[in-house]
PQR file of N, CA, C, O and H, with PARSE charges and radii, in Angstrom:
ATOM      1  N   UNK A   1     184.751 166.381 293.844 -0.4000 1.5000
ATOM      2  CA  UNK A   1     183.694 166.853 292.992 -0.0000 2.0000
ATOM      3  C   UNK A   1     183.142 165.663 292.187  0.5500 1.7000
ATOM      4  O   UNK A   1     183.878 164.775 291.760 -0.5500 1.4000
ATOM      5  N   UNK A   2     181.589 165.693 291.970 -0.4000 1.5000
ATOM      6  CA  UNK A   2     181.425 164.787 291.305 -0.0000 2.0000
ATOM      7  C   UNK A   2     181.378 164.601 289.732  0.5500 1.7000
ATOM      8  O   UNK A   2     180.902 165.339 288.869 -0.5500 1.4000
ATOM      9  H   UNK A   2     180.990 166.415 292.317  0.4000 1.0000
ATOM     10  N   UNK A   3     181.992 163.440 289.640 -0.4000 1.5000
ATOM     11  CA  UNK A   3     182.039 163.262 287.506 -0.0000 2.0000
ATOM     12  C   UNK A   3     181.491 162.049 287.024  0.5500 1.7000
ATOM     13  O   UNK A   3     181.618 160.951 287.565 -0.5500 1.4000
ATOM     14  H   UNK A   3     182.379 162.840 290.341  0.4000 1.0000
ATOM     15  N   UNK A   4     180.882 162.298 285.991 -0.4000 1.5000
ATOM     16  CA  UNK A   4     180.479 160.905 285.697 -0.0000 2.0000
ATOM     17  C   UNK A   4     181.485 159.799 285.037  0.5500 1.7000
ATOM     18  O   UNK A   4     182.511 159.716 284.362 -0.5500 1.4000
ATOM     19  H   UNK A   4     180.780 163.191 285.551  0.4000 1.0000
ATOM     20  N   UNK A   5     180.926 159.351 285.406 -0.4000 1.5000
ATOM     21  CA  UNK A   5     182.182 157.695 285.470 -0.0000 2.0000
ATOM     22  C   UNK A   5     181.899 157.141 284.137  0.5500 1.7000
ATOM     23  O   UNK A   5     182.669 156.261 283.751 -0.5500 1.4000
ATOM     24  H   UNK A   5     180.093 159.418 285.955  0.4000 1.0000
ATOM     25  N   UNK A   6     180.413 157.687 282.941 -0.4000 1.5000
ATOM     26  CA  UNK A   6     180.705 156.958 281.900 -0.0000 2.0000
ATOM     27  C   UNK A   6     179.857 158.181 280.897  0.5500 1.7000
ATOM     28  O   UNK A   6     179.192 159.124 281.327 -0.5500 1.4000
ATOM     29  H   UNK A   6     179.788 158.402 283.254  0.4000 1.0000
ATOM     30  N   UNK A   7     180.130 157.810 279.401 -0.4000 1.5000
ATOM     31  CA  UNK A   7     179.707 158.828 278.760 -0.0000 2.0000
ATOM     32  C   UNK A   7     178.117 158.416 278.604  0.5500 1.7000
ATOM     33  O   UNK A   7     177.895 157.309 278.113 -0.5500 1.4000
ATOM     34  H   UNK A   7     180.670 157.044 279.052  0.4000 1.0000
ATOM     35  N   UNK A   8     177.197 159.090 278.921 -0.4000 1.5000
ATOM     36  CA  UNK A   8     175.952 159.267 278.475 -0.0000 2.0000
ATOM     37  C   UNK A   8     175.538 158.868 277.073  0.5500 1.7000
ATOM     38  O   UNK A   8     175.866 159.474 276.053 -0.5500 1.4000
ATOM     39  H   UNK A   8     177.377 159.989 279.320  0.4000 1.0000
ATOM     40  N   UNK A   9     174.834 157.857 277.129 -0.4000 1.5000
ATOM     41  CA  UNK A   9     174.609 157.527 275.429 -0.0000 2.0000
ATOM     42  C   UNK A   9     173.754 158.620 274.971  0.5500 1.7000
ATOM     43  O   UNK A   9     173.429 159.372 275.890 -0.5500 1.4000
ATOM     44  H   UNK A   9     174.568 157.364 277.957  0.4000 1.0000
ATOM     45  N   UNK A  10     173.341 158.899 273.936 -0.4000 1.5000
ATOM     46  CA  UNK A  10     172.548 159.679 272.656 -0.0000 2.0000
ATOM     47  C   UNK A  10     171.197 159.328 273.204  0.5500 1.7000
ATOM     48  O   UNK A  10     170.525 160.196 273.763 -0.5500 1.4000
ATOM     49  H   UNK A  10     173.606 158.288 273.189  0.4000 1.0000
ATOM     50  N   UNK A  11     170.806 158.209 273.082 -0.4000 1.5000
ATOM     51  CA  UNK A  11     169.544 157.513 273.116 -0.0000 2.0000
ATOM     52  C   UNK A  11     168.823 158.223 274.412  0.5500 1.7000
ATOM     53  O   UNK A  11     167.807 158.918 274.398 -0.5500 1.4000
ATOM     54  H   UNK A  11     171.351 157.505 272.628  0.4000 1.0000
ATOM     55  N   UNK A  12     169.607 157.862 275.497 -0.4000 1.5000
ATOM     56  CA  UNK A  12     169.443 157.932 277.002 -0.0000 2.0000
ATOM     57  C   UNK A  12     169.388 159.864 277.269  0.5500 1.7000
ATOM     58  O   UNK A  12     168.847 160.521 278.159 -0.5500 1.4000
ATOM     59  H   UNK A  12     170.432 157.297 275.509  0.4000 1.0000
ATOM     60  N   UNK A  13     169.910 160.136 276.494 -0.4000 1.5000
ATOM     61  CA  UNK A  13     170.160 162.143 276.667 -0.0000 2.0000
ATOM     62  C   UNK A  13     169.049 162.456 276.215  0.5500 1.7000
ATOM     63  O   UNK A  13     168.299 163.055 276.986 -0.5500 1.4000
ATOM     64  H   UNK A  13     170.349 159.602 275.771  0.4000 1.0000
ATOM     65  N   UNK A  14     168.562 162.149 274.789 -0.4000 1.5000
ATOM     66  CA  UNK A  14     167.677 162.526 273.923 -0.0000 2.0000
ATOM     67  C   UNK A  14     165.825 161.954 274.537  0.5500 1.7000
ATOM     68  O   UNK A  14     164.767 162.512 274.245 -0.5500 1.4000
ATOM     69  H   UNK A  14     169.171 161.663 274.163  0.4000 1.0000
ATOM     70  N   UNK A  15     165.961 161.074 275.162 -0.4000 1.5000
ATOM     71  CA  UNK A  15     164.723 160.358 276.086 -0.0000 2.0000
ATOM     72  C   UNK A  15     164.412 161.459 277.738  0.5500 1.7000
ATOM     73  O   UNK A  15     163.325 161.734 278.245 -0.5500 1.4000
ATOM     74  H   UNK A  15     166.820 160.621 275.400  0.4000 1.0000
ATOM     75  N   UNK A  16     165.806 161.861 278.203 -0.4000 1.5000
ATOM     76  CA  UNK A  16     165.153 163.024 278.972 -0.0000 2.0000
ATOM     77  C   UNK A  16     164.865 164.077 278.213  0.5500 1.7000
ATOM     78  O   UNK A  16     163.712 164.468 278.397 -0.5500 1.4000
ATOM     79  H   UNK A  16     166.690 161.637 277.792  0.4000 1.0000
ATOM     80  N   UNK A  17     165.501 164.717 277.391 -0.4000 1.5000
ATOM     81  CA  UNK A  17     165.234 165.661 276.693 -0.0000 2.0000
ATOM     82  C   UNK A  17     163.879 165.880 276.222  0.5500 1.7000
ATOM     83  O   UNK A  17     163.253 166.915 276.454 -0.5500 1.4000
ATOM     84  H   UNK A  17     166.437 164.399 277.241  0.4000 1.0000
ATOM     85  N   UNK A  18     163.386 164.797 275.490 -0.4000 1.5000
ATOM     86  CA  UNK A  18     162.037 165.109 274.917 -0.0000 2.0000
ATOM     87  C   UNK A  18     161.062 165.460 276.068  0.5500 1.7000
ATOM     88  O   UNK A  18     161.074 165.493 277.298 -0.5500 1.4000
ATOM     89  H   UNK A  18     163.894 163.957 275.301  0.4000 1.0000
ATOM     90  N   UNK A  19     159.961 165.778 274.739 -0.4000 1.5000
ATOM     91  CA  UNK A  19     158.853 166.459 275.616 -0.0000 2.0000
ATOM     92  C   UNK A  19     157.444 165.414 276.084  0.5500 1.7000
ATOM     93  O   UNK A  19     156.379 166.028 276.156 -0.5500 1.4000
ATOM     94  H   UNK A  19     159.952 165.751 273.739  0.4000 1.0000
ATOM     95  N   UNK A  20     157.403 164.201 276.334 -0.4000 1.5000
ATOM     96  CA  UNK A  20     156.888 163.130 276.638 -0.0000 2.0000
ATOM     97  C   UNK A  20     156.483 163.251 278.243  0.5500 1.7000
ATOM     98  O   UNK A  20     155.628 162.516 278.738 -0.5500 1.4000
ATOM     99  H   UNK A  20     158.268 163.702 276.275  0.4000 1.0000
ATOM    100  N   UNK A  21     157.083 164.106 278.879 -0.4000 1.5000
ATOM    101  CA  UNK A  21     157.103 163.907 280.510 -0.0000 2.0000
ATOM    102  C   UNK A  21     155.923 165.508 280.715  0.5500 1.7000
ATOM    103  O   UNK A  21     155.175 165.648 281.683 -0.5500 1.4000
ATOM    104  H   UNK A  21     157.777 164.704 278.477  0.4000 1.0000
ATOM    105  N   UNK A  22     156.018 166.282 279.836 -0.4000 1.5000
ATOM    106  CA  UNK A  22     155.508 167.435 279.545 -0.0000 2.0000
ATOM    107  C   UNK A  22     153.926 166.937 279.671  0.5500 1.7000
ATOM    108  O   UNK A  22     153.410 165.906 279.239 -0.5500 1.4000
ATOM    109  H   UNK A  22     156.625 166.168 279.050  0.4000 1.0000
ATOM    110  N   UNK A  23     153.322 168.079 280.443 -0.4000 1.5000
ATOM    111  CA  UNK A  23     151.761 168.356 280.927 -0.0000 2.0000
ATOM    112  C   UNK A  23     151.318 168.884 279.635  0.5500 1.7000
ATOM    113  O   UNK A  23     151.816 169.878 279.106 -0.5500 1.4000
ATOM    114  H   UNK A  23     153.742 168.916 280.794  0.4000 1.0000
ATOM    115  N   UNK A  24     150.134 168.015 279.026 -0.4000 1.5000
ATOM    116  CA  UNK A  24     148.827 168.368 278.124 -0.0000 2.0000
ATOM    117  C   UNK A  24     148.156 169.549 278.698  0.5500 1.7000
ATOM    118  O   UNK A  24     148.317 169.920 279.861 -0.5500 1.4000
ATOM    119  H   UNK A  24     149.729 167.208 279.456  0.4000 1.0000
ATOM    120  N   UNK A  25     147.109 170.340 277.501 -0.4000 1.5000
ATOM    121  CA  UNK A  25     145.914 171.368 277.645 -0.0000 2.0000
ATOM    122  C   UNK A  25     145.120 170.269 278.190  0.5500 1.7000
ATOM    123  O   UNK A  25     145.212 169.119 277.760 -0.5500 1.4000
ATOM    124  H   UNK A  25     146.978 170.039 276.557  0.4000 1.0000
ATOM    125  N   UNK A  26     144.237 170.668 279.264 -0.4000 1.5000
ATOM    126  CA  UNK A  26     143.223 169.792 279.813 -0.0000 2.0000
ATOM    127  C   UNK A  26     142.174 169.575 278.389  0.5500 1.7000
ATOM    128  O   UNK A  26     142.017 170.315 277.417 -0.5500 1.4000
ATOM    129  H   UNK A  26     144.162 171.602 279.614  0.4000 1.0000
ATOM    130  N   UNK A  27     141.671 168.493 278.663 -0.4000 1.5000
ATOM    131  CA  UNK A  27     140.571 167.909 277.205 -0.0000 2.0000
ATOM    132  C   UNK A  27     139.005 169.262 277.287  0.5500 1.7000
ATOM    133  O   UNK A  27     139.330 169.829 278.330 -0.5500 1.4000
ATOM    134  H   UNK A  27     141.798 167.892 279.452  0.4000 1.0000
ATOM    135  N   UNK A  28     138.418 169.582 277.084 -0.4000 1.5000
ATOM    136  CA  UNK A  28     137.564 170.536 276.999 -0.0000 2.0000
ATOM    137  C   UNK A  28     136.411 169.565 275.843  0.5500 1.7000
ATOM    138  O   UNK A  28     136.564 169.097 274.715 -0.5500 1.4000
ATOM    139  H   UNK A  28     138.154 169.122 276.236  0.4000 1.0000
ATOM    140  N   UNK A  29     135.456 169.587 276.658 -0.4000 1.5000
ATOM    141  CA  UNK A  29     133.746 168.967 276.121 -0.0000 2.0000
ATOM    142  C   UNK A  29     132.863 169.921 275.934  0.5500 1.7000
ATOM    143  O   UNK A  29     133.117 170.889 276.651 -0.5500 1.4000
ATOM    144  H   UNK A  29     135.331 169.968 277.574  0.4000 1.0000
ATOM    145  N   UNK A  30     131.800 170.078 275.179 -0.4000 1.5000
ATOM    146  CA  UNK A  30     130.781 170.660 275.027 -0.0000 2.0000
ATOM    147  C   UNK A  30     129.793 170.426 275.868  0.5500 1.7000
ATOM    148  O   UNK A  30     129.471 169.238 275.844 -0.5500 1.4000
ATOM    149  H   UNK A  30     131.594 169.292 274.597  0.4000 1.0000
ATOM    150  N   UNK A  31     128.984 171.270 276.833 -0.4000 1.5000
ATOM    151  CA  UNK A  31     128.026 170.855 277.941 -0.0000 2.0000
ATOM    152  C   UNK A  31     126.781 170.547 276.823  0.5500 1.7000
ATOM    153  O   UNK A  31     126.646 171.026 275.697 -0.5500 1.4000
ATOM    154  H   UNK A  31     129.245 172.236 276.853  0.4000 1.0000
ATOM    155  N   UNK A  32     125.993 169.654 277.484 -0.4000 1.5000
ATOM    156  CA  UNK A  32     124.816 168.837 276.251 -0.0000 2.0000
ATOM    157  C   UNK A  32     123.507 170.135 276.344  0.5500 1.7000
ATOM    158  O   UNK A  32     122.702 170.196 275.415 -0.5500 1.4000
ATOM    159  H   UNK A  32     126.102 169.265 278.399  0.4000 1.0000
ATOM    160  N   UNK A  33     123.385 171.242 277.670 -0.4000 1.5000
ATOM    161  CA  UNK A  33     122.773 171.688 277.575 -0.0000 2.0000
ATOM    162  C   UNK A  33     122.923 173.132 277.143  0.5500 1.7000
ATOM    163  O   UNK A  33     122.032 173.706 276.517 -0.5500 1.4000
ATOM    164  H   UNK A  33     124.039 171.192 278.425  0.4000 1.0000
ATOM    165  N   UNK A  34     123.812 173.582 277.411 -0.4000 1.5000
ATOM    166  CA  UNK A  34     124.265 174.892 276.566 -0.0000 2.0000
ATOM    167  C   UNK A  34     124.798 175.123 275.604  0.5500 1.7000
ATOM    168  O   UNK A  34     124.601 175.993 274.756 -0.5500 1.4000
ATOM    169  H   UNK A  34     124.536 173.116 277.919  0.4000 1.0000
ATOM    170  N   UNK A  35     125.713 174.126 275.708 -0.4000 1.5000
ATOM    171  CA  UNK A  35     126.640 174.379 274.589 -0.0000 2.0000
ATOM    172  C   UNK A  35     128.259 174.986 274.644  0.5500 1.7000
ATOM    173  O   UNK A  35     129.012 175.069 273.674 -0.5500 1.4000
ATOM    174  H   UNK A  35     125.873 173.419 276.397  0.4000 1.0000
ATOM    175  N   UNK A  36     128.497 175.295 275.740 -0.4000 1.5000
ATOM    176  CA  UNK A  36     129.520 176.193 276.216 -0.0000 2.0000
ATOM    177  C   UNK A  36     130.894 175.006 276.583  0.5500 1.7000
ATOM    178  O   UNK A  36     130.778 174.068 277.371 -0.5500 1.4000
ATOM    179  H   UNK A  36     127.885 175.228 276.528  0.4000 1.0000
ATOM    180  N   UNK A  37     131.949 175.286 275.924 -0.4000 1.5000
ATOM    181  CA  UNK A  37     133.075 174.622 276.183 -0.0000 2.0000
ATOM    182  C   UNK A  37     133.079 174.245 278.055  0.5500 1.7000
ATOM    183  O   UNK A  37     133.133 175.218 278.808 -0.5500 1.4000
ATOM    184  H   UNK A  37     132.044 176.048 275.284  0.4000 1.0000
ATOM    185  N   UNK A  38     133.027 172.975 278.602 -0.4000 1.5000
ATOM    186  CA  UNK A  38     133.652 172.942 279.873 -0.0000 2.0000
ATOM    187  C   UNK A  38     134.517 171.685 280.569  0.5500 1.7000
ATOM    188  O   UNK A  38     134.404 170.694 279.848 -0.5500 1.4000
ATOM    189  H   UNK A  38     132.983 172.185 277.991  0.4000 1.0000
ATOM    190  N   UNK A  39     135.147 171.482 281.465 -0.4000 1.5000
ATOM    191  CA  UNK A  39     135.797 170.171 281.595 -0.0000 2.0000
ATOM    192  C   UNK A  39     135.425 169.021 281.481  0.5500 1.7000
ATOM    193  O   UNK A  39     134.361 168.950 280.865 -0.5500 1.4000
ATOM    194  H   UNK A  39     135.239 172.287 282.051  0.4000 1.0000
ATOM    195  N   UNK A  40     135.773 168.204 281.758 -0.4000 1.5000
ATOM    196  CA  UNK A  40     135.098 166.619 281.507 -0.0000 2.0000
ATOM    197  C   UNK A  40     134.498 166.436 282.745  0.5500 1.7000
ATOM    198  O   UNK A  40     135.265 166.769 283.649 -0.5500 1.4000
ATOM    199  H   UNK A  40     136.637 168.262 282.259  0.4000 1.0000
ATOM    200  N   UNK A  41     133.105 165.917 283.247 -0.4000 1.5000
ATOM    201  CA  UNK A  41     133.169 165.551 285.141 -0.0000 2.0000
ATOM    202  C   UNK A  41     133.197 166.765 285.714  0.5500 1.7000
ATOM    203  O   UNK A  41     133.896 166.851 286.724 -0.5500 1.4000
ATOM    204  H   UNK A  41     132.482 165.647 282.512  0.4000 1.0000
ATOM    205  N   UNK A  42     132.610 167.764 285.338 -0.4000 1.5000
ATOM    206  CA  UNK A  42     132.845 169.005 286.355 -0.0000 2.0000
ATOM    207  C   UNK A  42     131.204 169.846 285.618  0.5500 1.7000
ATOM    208  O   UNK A  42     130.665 169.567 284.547 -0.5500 1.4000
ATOM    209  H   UNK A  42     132.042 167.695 284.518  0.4000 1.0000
ATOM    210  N   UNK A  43     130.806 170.800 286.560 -0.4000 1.5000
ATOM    211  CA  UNK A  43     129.714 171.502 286.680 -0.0000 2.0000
ATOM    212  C   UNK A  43     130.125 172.530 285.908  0.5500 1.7000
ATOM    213  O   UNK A  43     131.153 173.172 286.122 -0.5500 1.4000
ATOM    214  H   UNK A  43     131.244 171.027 287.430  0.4000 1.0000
ATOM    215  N   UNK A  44     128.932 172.827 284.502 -0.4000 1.5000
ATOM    216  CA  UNK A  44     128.938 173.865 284.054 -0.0000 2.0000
ATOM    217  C   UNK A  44     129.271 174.971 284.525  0.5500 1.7000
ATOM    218  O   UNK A  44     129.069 175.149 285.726 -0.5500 1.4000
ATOM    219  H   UNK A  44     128.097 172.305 284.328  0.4000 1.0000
ATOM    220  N   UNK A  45     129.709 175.742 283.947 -0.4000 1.5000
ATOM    221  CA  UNK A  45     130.175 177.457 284.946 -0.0000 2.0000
ATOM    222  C   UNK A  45     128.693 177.889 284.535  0.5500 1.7000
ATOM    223  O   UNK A  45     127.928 178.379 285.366 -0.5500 1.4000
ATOM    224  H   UNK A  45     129.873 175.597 282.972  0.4000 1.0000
ATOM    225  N   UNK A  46     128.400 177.717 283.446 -0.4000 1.5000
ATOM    226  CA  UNK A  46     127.811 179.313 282.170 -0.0000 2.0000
ATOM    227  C   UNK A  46     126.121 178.687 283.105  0.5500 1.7000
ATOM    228  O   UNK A  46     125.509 179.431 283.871 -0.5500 1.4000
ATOM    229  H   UNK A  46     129.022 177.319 282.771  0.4000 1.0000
ATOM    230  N   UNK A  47     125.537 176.799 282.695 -0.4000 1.5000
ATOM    231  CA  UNK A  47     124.187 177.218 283.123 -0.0000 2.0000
ATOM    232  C   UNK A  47     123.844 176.092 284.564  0.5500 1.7000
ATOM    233  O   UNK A  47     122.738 175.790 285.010 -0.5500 1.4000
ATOM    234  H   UNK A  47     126.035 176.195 282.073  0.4000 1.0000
ATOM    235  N   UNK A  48     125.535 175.536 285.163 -0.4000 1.5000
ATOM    236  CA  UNK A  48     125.138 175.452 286.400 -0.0000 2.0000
ATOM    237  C   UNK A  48     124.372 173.488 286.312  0.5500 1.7000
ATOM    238  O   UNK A  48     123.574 173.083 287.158 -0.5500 1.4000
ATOM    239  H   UNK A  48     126.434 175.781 284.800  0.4000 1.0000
ATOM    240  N   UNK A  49     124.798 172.751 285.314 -0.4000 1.5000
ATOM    241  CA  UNK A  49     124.057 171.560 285.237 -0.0000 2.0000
ATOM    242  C   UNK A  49     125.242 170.811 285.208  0.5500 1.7000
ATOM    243  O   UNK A  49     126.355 171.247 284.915 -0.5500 1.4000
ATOM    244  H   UNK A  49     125.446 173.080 284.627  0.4000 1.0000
ATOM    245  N   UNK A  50     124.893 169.427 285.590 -0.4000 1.5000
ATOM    246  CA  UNK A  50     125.972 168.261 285.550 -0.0000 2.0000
ATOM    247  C   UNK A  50     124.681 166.705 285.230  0.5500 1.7000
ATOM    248  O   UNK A  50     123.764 166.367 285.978 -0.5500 1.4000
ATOM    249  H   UNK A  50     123.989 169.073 285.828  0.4000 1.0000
ATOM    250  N   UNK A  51     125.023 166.165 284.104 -0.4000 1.5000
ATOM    251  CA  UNK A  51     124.953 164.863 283.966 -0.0000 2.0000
ATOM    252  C   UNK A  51     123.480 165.226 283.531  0.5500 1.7000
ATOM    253  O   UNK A  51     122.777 164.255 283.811 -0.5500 1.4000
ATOM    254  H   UNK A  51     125.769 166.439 283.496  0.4000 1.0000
ATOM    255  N   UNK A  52     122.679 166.298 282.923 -0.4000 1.5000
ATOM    256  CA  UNK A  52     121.600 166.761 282.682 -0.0000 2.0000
ATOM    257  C   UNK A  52     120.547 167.572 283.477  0.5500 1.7000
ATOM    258  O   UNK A  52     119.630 168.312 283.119 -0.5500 1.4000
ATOM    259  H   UNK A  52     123.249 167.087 282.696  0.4000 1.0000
ATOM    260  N   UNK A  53     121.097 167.088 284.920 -0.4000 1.5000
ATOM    261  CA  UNK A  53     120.776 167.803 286.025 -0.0000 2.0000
ATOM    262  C   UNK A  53     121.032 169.310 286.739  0.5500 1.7000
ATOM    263  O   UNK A  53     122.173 169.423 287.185 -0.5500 1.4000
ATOM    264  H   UNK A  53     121.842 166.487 285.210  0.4000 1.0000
ATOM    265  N   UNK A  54     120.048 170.639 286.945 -0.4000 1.5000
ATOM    266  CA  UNK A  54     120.530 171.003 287.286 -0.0000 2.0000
ATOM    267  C   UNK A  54     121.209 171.271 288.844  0.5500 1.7000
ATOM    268  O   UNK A  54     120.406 171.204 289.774 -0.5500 1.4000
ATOM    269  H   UNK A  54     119.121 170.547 286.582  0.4000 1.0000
ATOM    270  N   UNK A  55     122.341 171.508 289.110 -0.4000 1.5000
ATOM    271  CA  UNK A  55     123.470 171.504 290.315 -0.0000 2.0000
ATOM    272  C   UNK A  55     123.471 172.409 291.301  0.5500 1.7000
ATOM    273  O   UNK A  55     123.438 172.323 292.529 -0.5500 1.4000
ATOM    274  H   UNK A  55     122.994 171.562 288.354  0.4000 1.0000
ATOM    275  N   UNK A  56     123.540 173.787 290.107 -0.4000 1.5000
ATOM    276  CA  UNK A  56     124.145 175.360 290.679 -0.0000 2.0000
ATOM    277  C   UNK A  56     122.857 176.083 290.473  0.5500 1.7000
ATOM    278  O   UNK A  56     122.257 175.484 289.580 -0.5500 1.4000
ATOM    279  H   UNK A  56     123.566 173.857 289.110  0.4000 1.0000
ATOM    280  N   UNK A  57     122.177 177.082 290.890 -0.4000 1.5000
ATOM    281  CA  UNK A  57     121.305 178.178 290.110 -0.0000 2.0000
ATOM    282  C   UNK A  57     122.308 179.039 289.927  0.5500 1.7000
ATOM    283  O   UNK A  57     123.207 179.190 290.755 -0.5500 1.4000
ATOM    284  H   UNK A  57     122.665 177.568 291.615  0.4000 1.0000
ATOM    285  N   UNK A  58     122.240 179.577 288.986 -0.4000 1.5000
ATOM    286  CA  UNK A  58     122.638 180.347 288.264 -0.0000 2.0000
ATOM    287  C   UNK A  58     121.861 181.448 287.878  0.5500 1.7000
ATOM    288  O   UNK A  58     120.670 181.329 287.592 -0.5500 1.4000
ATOM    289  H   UNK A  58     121.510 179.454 288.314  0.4000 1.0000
ATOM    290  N   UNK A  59     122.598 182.747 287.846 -0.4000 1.5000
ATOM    291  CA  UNK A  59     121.304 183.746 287.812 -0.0000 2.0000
ATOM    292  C   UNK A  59     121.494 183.890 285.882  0.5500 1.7000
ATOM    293  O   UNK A  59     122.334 183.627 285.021 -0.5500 1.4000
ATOM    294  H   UNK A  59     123.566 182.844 288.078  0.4000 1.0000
ATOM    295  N   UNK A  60     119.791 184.614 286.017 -0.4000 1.5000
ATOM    296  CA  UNK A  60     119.755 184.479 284.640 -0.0000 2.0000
ATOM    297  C   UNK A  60     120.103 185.878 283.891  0.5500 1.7000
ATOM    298  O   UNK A  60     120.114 185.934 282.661 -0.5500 1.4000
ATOM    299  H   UNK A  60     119.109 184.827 286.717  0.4000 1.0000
TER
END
């Protein structure tokens, strides 16, 4: 069976332990033309524009 061959320091336990390796809320921007919370680099949902341009039609 396997055992460890030495005691685990504090430092070294407490460094996996923390929450540093742990996944963030994605960042969330305001679109310049609506106004509507959306990702960074990605196409409005709500009016369908990217980079001022519109992308998607979107019904109204």
């Amino acid at each position: 069976m396997a055992v460890p061959k030495r005691k685990v320091s504090g430092a070294r336990r407490d460094k996996r332990r923390s929450s540093v390796w742990k996944l963030d809320a994605p960042t969330m921007v305001k679109c310049p033309k609506c106004g509507e919370f959306k990702l960074a680099h990605r196409v409005c949902k709500t009016c369908g524009s990217y980079a001022g341009k519109e992308i998607v039609k979107t019904e109204a």
